[in-house]
One Martini backbone bead per residue (centre of mass of N, CA, C, O) as a GRO file, in nm:
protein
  127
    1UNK     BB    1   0.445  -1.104  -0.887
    2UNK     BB    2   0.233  -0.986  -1.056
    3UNK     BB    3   0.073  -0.636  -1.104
    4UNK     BB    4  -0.187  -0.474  -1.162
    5UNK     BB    5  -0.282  -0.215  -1.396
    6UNK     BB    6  -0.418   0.109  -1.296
    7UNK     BB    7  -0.680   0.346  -1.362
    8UNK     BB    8  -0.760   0.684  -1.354
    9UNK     BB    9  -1.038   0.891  -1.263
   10UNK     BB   10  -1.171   1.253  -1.280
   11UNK     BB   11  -1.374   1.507  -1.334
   12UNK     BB   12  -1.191   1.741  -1.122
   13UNK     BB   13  -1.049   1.669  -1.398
   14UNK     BB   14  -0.914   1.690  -1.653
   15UNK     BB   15  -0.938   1.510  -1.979
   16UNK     BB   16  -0.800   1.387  -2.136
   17UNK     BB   17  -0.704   1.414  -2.511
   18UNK     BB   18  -0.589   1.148  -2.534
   19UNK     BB   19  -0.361   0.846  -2.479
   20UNK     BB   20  -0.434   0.870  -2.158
   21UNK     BB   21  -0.408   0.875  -1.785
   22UNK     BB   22  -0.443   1.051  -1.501
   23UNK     BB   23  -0.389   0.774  -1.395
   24UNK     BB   24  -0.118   0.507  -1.261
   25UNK     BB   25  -0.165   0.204  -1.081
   26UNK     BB   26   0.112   0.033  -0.925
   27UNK     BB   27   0.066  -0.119  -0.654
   28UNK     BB   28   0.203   0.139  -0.478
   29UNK     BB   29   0.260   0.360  -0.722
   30UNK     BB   30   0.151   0.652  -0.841
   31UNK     BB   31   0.091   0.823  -1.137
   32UNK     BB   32   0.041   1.143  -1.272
   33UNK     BB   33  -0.048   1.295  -1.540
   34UNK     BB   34  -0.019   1.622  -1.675
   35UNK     BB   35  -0.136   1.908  -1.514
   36UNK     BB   36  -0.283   2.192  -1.555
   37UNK     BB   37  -0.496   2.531  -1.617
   38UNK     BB   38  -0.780   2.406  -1.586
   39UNK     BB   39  -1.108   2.342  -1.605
   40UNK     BB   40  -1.296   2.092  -1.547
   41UNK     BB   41  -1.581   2.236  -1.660
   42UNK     BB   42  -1.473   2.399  -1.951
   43UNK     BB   43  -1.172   2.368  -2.042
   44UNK     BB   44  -1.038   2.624  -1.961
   45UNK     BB   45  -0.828   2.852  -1.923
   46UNK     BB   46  -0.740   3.043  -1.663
   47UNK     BB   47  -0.741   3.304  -1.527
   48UNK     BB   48  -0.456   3.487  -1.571
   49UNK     BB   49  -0.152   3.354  -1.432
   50UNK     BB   50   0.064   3.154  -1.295
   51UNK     BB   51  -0.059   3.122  -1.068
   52UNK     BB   52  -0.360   3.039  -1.137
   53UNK     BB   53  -0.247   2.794  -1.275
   54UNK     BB   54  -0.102   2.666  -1.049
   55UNK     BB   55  -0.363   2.584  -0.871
   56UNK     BB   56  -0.533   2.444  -1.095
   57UNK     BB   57  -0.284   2.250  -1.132
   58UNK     BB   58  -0.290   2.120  -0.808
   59UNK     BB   59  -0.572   2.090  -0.777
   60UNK     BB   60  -0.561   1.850  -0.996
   61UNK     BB   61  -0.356   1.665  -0.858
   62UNK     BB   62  -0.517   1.590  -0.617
   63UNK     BB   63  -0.773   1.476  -0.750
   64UNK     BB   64  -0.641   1.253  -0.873
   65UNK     BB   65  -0.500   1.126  -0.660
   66UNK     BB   66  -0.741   1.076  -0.482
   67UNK     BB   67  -0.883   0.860  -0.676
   68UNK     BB   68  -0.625   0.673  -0.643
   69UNK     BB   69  -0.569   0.704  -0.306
   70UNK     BB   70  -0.439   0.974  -0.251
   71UNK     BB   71  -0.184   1.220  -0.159
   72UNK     BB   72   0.041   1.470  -0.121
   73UNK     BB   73   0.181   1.274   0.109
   74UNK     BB   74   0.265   1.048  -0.107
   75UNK     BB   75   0.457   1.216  -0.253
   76UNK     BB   76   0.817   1.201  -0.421
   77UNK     BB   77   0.757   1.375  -0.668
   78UNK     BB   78   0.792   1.662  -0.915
   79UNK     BB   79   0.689   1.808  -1.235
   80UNK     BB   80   0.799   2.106  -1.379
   81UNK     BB   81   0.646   2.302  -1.647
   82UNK     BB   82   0.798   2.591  -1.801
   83UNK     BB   83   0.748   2.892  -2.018
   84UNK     BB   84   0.945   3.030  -1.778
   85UNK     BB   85   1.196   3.188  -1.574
   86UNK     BB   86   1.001   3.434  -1.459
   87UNK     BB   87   0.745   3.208  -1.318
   88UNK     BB   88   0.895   3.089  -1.063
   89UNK     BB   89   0.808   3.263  -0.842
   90UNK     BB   90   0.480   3.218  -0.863
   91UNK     BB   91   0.513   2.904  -0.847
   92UNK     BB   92   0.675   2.859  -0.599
   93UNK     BB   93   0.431   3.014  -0.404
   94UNK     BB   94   0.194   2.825  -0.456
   95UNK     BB   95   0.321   2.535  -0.427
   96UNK     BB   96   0.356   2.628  -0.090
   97UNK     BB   97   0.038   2.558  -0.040
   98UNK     BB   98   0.080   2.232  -0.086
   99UNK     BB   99   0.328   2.169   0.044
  100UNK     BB  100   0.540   1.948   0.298
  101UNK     BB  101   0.690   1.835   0.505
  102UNK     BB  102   0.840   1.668   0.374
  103UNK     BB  103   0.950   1.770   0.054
  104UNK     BB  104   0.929   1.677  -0.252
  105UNK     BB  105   1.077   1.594  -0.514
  106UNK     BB  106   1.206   1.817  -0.807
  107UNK     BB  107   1.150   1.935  -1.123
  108UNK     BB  108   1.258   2.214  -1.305
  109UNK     BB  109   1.139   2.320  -1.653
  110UNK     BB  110   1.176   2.492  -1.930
  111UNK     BB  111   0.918   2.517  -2.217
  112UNK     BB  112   0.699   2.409  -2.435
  113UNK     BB  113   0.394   2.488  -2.472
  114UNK     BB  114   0.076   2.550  -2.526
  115UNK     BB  115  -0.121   2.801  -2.611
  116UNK     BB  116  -0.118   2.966  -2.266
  117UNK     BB  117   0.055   2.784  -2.141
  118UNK     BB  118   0.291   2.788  -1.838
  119UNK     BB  119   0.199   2.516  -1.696
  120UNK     BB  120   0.321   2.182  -1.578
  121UNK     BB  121   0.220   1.885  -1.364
  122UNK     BB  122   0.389   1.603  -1.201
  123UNK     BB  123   0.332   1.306  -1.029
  124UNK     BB  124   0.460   1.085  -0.764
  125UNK     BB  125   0.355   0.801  -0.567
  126UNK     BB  126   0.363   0.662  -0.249
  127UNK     BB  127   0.146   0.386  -0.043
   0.00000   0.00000   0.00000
């Protein structure tokens, strides 16, 4: 039996810039679009480095999950995108101010993003 896909948003994180949605669930499982460190109310990118990046950042994936009926607790994924691997430590220190034991499983890649952007991250739940 199929079941429909839904998407959902929330004003609490950036709104797409493109063609997709800042979350979609089927059946029992929620995928978050990836998220930056914009601030939802200016749209401009927070101030400091990676750690208010990253905060900002996961600040969003929480609000998108709520959204979908989700918590960081349903979370069994996580990928993370850093412009550099100098990044990673205070990327990964603001990182576990989010997640608890048992932790989801993460991918982190050092990529290109937009001029200004540090980190991008996305999560997969499952409800």
């Amino acid at each position: 039996m199929s079941q429909d896909k839904v998407a959902y948003s929330t004003d609490q994180a950036p709104s797409p810039a493109a063609s997709y949605s800042q979350a979609v669930r089927k059946g029992n499982t929620v995928a978050v679009a990836g998220q930056v460190g914009l601030d939802p109310a200016t749209r401009q990118l927070v101030e400091g480095g990676v750690a208010e990046q990253t905060r900002q950042t996961l600040t969003n994936v929480v609000a998108v999950l709520a959204a979908a009926g989700a918590t960081m607790d349903d979370v069994i994924m996580m990928r993370v995108y850093l412009t550099s691997h100098e990044h990673f430590a205070a990327m990964n220190e603001v990182y576990q101010e989010f997640v608890q034991a048992p932790f989801p499983s993460r991918t982190t890649v050092f990529v290109g993003l937009a001029p200004g952007m540090l980190v991008e991250i996305d999560a997969l739940a499952v409800l």
